[in-house]
Structure formats: C-alpha cells, structure tokens
C-alpha positions in Angstrom: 91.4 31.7 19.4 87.7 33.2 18.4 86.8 36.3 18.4 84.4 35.0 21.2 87.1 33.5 23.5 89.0 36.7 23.3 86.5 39.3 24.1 85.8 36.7 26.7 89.3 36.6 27.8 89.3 40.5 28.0 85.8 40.7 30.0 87.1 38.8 32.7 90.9 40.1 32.7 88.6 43.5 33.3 86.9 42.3 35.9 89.9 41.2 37.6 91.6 44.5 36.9 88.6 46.1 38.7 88.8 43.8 41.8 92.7 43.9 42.6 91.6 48.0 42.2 89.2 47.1 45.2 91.2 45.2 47.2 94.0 47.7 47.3 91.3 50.7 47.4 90.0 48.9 50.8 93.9 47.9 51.9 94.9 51.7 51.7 94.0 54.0 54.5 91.7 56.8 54.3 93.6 60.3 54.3 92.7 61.7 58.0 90.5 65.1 57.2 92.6 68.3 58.0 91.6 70.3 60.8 91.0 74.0 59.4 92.0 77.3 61.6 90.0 80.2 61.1 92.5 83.4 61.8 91.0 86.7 61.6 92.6 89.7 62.8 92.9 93.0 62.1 95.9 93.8 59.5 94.7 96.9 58.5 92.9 99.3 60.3 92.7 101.5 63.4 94.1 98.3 65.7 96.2 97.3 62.5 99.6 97.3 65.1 98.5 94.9 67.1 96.5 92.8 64.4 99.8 92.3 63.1 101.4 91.5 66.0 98.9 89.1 66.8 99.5 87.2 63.1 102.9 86.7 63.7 102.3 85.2 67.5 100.3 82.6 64.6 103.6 81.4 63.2 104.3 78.8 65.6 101.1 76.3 65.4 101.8 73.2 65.6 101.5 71.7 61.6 100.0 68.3 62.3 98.5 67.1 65.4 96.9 62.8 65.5 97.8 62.5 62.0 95.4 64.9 60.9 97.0 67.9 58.9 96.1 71.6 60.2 95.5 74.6 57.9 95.9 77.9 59.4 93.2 80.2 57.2 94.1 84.1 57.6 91.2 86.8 57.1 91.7 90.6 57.7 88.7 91.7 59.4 90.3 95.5 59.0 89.4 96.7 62.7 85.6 96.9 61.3 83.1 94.6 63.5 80.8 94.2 59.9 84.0 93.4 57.9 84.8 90.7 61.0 80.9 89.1 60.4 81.4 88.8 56.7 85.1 87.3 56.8 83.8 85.0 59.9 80.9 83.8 57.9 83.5 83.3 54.6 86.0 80.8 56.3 83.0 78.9 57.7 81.1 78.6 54.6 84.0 78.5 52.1 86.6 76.4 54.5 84.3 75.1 56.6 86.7 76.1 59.8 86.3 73.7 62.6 87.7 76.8 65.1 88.0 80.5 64.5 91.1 82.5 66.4 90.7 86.3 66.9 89.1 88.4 66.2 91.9 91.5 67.3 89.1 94.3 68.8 86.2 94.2 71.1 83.4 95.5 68.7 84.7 92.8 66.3 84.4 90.0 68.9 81.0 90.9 70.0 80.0 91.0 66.7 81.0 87.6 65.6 79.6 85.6 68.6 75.9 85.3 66.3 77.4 83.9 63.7 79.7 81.4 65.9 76.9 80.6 67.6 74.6 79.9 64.6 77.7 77.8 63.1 78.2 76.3 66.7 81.9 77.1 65.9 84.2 77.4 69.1 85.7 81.2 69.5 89.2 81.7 71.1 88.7 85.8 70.7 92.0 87.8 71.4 90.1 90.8 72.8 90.5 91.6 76.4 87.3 92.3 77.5 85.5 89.8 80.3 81.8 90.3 78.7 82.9 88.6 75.8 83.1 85.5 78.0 80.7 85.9 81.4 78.6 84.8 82.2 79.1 81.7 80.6 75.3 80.7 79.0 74.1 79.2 76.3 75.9 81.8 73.5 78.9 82.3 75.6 79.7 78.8 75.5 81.3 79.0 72.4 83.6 82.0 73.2 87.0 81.6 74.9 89.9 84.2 75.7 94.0 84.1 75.9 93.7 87.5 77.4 93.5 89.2 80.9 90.6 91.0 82.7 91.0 94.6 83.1 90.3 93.9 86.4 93.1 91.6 86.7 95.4 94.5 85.4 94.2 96.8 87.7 95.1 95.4 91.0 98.6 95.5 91.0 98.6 99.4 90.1 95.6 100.0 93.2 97.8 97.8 95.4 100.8 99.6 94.7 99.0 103.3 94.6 97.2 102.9 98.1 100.7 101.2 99.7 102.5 104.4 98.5 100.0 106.5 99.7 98.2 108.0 96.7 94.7 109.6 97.4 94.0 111.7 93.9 93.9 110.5 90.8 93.5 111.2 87.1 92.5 109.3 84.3 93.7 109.8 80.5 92.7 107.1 78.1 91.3 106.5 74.7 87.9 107.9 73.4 86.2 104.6 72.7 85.5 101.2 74.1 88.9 100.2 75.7 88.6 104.2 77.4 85.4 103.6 78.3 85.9 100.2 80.3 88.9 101.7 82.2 87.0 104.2 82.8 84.5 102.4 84.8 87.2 100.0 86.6 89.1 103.2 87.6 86.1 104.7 89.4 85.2 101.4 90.7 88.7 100.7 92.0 88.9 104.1 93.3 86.3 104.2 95.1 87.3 100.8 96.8 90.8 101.8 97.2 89.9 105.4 99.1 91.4 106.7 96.1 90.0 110.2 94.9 89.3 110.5 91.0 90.0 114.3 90.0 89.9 113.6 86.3 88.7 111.5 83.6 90.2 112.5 79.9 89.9 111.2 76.6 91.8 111.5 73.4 91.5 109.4 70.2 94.4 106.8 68.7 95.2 109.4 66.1 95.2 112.9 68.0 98.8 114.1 67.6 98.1 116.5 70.9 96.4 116.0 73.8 97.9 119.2 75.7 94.2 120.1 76.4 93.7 117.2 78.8 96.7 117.5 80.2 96.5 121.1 81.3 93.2 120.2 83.2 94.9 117.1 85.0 97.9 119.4 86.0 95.6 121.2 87.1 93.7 119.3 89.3 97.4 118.6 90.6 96.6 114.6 91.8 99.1 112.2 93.2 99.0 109.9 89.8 97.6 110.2 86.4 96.9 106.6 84.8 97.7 106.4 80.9 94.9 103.8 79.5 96.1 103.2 76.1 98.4 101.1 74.3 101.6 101.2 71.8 102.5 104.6 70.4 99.5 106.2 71.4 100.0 105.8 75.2 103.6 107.8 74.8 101.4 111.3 74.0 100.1 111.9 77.7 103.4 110.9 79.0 105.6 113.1 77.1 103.1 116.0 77.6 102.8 115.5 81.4 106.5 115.7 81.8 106.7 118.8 79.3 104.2 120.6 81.8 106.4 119.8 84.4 104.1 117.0 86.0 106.4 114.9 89.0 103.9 112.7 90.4 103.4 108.8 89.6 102.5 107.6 86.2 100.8 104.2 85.7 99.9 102.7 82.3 98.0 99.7 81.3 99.2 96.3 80.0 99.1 97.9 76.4 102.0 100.4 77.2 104.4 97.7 76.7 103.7 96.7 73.5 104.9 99.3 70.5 107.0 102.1 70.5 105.9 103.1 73.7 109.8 102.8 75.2 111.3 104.3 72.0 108.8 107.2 71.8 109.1 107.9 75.5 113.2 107.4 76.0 114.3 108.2 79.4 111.2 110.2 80.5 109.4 106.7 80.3 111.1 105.0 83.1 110.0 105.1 86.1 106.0 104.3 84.8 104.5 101.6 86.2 102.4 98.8 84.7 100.7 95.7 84.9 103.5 93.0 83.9 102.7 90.0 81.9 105.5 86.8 81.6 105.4 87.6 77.7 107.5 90.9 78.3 108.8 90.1 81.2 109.5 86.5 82.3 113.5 87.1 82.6 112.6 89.4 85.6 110.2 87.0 87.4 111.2 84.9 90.0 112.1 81.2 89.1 108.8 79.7 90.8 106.4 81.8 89.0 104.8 79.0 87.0 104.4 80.3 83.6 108.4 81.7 83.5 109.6 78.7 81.6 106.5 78.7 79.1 107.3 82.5 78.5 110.9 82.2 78.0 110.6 79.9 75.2 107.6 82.1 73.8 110.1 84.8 74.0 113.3 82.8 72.7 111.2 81.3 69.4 109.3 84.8 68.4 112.6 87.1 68.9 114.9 84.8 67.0 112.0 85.0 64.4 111.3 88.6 64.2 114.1 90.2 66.3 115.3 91.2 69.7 112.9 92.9 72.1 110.3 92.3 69.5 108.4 89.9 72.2 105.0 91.5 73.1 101.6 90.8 74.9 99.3 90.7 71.6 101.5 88.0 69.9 101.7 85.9 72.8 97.9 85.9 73.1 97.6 84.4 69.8 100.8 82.1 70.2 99.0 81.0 73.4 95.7 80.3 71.5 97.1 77.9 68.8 98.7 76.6 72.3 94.9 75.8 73.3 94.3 74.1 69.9 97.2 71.7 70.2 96.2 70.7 74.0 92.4 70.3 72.7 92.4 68.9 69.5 93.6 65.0 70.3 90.3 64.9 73.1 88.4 66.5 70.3 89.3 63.8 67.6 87.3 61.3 69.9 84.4 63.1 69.8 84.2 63.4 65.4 85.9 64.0 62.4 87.6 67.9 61.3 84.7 69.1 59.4 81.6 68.0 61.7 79.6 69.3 64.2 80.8 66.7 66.5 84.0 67.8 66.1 83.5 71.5 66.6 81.6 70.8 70.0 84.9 68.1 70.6 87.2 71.1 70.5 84.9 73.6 72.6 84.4 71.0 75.3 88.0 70.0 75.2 89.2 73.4 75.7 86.4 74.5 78.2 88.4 71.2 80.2 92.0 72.7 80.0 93.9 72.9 82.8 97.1 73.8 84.1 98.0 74.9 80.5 101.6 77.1 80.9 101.7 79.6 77.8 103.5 82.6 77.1 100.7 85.0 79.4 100.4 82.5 82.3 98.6 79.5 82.9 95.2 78.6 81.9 92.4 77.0 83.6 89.4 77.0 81.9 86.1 75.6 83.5 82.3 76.0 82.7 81.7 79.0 84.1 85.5 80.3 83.7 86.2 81.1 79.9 88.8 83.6 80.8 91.3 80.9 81.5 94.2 83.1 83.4 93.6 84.8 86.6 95.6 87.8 88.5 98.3 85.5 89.1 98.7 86.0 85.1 99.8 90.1 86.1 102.3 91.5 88.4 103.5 94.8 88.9 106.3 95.8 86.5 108.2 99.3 85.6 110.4 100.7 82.9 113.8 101.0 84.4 116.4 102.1 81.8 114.3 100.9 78.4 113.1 97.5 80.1 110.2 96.1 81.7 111.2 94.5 84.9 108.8 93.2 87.5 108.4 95.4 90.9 109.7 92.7 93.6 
C-alpha cells in the first residue's frame, strides 16, 4: 500500500471515528440541570438556637424530584441582616440558586427581599412576621412564609383569657423587634377583648435577671402576665414571677415550646398556656384535625433523627418549606430549566398555587394575595401539664 492510500485510509477511518462519536453524542440524553436550594439561616449568632434548629428541619428534602438532581446550598447569615444580603447575593451569583429558604430572623428577611427581588429569586423566609408577605405587590411577590401570624397565635390566648374572666394584664417580652410586634398585637387585642393592659416590660435575650420588671408587674397585681419570648429566655419571667410569689395565669407565645423552656422551668412551668402548633403537639389533637397525620410523621422522622422530644416549631417550618419545594417544583419544570429565569418565576407561581398542602405546622393555602399559607386553624390552645405540651380541649 502507498504512503498515499494509507494516510488516505487513516483520514477517513477519522472521519468515521468522529461520526459514530456524533451519533452516540446525539443518541445519549442530556444530563437534566440540578435544581440548587439556597439555605441561609442563622448558625451562629443571637437567634443561633433556632438557626440551628431550623438546619436540621433541612435534613429531609426530597434528593431528586422529575429526574432533575437537587442541591441543598447552606450559608450562615450569623443573625446579622448585612451578613444575610452578602451570603443571599453569594449563592445567587456563585450557585446560581433557583430558590432561597430562610433567612431565620426578621431584620434578615426584610433585608434580603432587594436582592430577591433584583434576582427575581422566590423567598420561602422562616421569620414569622406578616409584613414580610402583605400586602402581596409587586416586591412581595417573591416572598413566601412556613410560619404563623402573631395574630394567629394570639387568639387562642384572648379567647381563653376573656372566657376565664381576665380584665388586667401585663406584658414581658423581648427588647427588640419580636417585643416590639407583641407589643402592639397585645394592646390591640386588649383593647378588643376589654382586657386592661397594666404593663408592658422588656428585657434582652441575654439578661440573666429581669427581677426589675417583674417587681413592677407584681405590682400592678393583673389577672395574667404574657411571657413574649422564646426557648431559654422565655423561662427568666416565669421562674421570677413565681419566686415573688405571683399566682395568677401565665401565657407564653408559640416560641415557649421550643428550647429549654420545660427543662429550665420544671414543675413551676406547668400550668402556662400557649399557642399550640401540630409540630409539638399533634399526639394531643384530635384525630380530624387535618394536619395531625402530616405532623406525626414530621415528628416520628426528626426525633428518630435527633432524639426524643427533640420535635420543635422552627425545624418544622423549614422541614415544611422543602415540603413547598417538592409540591412546586414538577409545575415549575414546565415553565424552564433549573438555572433560568423561567424557572425561578415556575417555582414562585407554583408555590403561590399550593393548596391543601398538610405539613408539620398545618396546611397551606397559598393564593395571590395570601403568601402566609396557614391560617388560625394552624394554632390551638395548648398548656404544659407535667413536662408536655398538650392541647386545651
């Protein structure tokens, strides 16, 4: 053979090499994009406890939903709203998130709904607050919640307080934004309830006294004192209340149950009363309530995970927004591919169209002007009897 009809021979064995490569290039299917999670909460910080909480609720996302891989992309945002900006604007430009969950405080959710909006990036925030979602305009229409109104935890303490005849009461809360908005739904609820407020005292998360306040409340001598505060913290008032000798009611808000609050407070915290959500204590509810099943299994998976009695609100709000995901995500898929803006206004459109959705804090039904999701049928009254929640029937 010459030298001609080999390099011949070689040129064309190429180009056949080249278009079995095509052929099986265009016979394989594309790898489907992954869907990336943006997970920013606080792990250290001020609201570090229930950042924490909240990142393991994240544990049990689904790991693949249509064929499309998901990646879950964690972030502390520290319990600082500039840290939460930065970190928000890092999985977006680094990741290219198609959905951001958290962040864990107020000032941190505010702060990231410019940036989500600039990104067009759908916000499930696990903040509590209802101005984070309403009205529902043109901003807003990116930001969703897993979590209750304070509103919503409110009325089952009113209801109970006006049917048992209380006509004075005093606030104690925290010293800063969660204080401040109970503050301003006790007086309104008051008010509206024929209820008397005698008092209104603040302390901060870290103040290892508060015997100040309480002298003035036992002095003002009113039918209840309501604790707004959560975890450890919310013990302090309680403990000193009952040191002074104080033997009216005590109500707390839904973040009493989560923490130490029952070990710090032993047998002088039964008796408290609180808003009760089916994430602490669904075994209690009745067998018709409509989120029980959804909240046992919540339960079941997260204590076998990290213990018994672990279970707690903040976990189940982010369990519940991973919940949202899952539900959303195959409508979304219609709409674009992970990665595009198509896809990111998919998801927010898909979720803003849930309904009926049983998680571990109720059901959800989201709606265009409804970005809250749950409503008071999410809440019932509860109390501490003997070291567990247990709903008020």
């Amino acid at each position: 053979m010459s030298i001609e009809a080999a390099a011949e021979g070689t040129t064309m064995l190429k180009y056949a090499g080249v278009a079995c490569l095509a052929i099986q290039l265009l016979a394989t299917p594309a790898r489907a994009a992954d869907i990336n999670v943006g997970i920013l909460l606080s792990a250290t910080g001020p609201a570090a406890a229930i950042g924490n909480a909240e990142r393991n609720g994240t544990s049990f996302g689904a790991t693949e939903i249509a064929g499309h891989k998901i990646n879950y992309l964690f972030l502390d945002e520290a319990s600082d709203s500039t840290a939460a900006v930065a970190a928000l604007r890092k999985l977006f430009q680094g990741s290219q998130i198609d959905i951001l969950v958290g962040p864990t405080t107020t000032p941190g959710s505010f702060a990231v709904i410019d940036p989500a909006v600039e990104y067009r990036l759908p916000v499930i925030t696990l903040a509590p607050v209802n101005a984070l979602v309403a009205p529902v305009d043109a901003r807003k229409r990116w930001i969703f919640k897993t979590t209750t109104n304070d509103d919503h935890e409110a009325t089952p303490l009113f209801a109970h307080m006006k049917k048992t005849g209380v006509k004075t009461l005093a606030l104690i809360g925290f010293g800063d934004s969660y204080g401040d908005a109970w503050s301003k739904v006790v007086a309104d609820m008051s008010a509206a309830n024929g209820i008397k407020l005698v008092a209104d005292e603040k302390y901060a998360r870290t103040d290892t006294t508060v015997s100040g306040q309480v002298l003035k409340i036992v002095a003002a001598n009113p039918d209840a004192v309501l604790i707004a505060a959560s975890g450890a913290p919310a013990a302090l008032p309680l403990l000193q209340l009952r040191e002074k000798g104080y033997e009216g009611k005590v109500y707390g808000t839904l973040g009493a149950t989560f923490g130490d609050f029952r070990k710090l407070t032993g047998a002088q915290g039964d008796g408290i009363f609180v808003p009760l959500s089916p994430a602490v204590g669904a075994a209690s509810l009745p067998d018709g309530h409509p989120a029980k099943q959804a909240a046992l299994e919540f339960i079941q998976r997260y204590e076998a995970k990290f213990g018994p009695g672990s279970r707690n609100i903040f976990a189940g709000s982010a369990y519940d927004a991973l919940l949202l995901v899952e539900r959303a995500a195959p409508a979304a898929l219609k709409a674009g591919e992970p990665g595009t803006a198509e896809f990111r206004e998919g998801l927010r459109s898909a979720i803003e169209g849930l309904k009926g959705v049983a998680g571990s804090r109720g059901v959800y039904n989201y709606g265009a002007n409804d970005h809250t999701g749950l409503d008071q049928s999410a809440l019932t009254l509860g109390r501490l009897e003997k070291g567990e929640w247990v709903a008020v029937h």
